[in-house]
N, C-alpha and C positions, 0 to 999 in steps of 0.2 A: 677730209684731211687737208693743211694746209702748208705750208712753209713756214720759216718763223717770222716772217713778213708780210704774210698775208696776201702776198704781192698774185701766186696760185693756186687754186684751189681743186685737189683734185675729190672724187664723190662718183660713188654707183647710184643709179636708178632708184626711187623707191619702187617701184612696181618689181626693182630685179632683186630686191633684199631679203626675198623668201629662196632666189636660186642658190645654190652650193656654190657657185664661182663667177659673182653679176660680171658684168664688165666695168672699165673706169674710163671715168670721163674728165678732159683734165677743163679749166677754163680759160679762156683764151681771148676774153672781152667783156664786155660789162654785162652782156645777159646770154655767152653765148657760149657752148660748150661743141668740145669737140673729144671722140674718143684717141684716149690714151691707150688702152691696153682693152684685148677680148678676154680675159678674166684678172679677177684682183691675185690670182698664183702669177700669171705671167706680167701686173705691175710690180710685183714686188722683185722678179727678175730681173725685169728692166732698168727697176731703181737701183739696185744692185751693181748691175753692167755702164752703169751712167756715174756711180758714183764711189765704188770701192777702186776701180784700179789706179784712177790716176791718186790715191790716196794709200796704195800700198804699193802701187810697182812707179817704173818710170814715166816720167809722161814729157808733151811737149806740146803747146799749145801756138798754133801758126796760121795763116792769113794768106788770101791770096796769093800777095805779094813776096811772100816768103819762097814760093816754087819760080825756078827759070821757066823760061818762055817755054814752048810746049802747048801739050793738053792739059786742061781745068785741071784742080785737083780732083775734082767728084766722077770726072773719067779715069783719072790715074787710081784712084782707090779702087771701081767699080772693077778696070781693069785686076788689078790685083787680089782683092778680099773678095769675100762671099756676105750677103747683107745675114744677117745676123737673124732675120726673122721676126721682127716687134714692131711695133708702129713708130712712127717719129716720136722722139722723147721731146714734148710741150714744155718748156718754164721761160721766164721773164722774156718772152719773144723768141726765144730759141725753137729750132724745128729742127733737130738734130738725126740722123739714121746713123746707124750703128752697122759695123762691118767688124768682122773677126778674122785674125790669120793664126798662124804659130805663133803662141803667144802674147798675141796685139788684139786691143780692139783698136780699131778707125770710126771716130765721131766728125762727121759732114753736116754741116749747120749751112740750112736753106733759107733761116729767120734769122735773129737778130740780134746772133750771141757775140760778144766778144772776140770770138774765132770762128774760124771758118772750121777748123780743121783742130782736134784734138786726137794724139796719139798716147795710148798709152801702155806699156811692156810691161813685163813680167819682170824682165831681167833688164838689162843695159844695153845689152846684145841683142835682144829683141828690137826694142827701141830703135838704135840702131839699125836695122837691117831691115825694119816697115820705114824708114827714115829715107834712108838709099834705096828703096824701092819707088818708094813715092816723087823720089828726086828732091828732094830738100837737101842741100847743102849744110851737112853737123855745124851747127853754134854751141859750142858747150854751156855760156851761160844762158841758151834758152831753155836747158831740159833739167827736168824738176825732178830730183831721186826720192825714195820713197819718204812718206814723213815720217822724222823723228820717233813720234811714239808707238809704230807702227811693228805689231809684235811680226819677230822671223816667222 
């Protein structure tokens, strides 16, 4: 399987294609694979938790430099959330780990996304409140409500 750009390619083993649930391996260089997920049940979870919430609930997408001086972000979340249990989520250089609260996930990018740091809520109030946990200072035009065609 791939992206609509080719750019990822993620694929199970052929040796593992006769098993009930091969593992997935994503690609991450010109000839060099690295695993994504210990079964294709728990990639499709993963792709799921990486890519419906910031597309149905609130989100906010931040950077280093967005948290006052302190602890990293990736200590402030560790401190706060529980990792979520999945491998790092692989795309366009991205090394992302996933952390979950009362209704937040916390995305931590060790590779080479665009953000260091994606939150993303249920509600508003969520958002908020993994926001001020983290110590991030509210920007209201940084946070993104849900989209448009995005059934209740």
């Amino acid at each position: 399987m791939a992206e609509y750009e080719y750019c990822n390619e993620w694929a199970y083993l052929a040796s593992e294609a006769g098993h009930d649930d091969p593992r997935v391996l994503v690609s991450v260089g010109e000839d060099e694979w690295a695993l994504q997920a210990r079964s294709i049940s728990e990639f499709f979870v993963l792709l799921a938790a990486v890519r419906l919430p910031s597309h149905f609930g609130w989100s906010v997408q931040l950077i280093d430099d967005d948290f006052p001086d302190g602890a990293a972000p990736r200590e402030r979340i560790e401190a706060a959330y529980c990792p979520m249990g999945f491998q790092n989520w692989r795309e366009l250089g991205a090394d992302s780990a996933l952390f979950g609260g009362p209704d937040v996930i916390v995305r931590h990018d060790t590779g080479m996304a665009d953000f260091s740091v994606e939150i993303s809520g249920r509600t508003r109030e969520a958002l908020a409140a993994a926001a001020g946990t983290l110590g991030w200072t509210w920007d209201e035009a940084a946070v993104e409500p849900p989209n448009k065609d995005a059934e209740p």
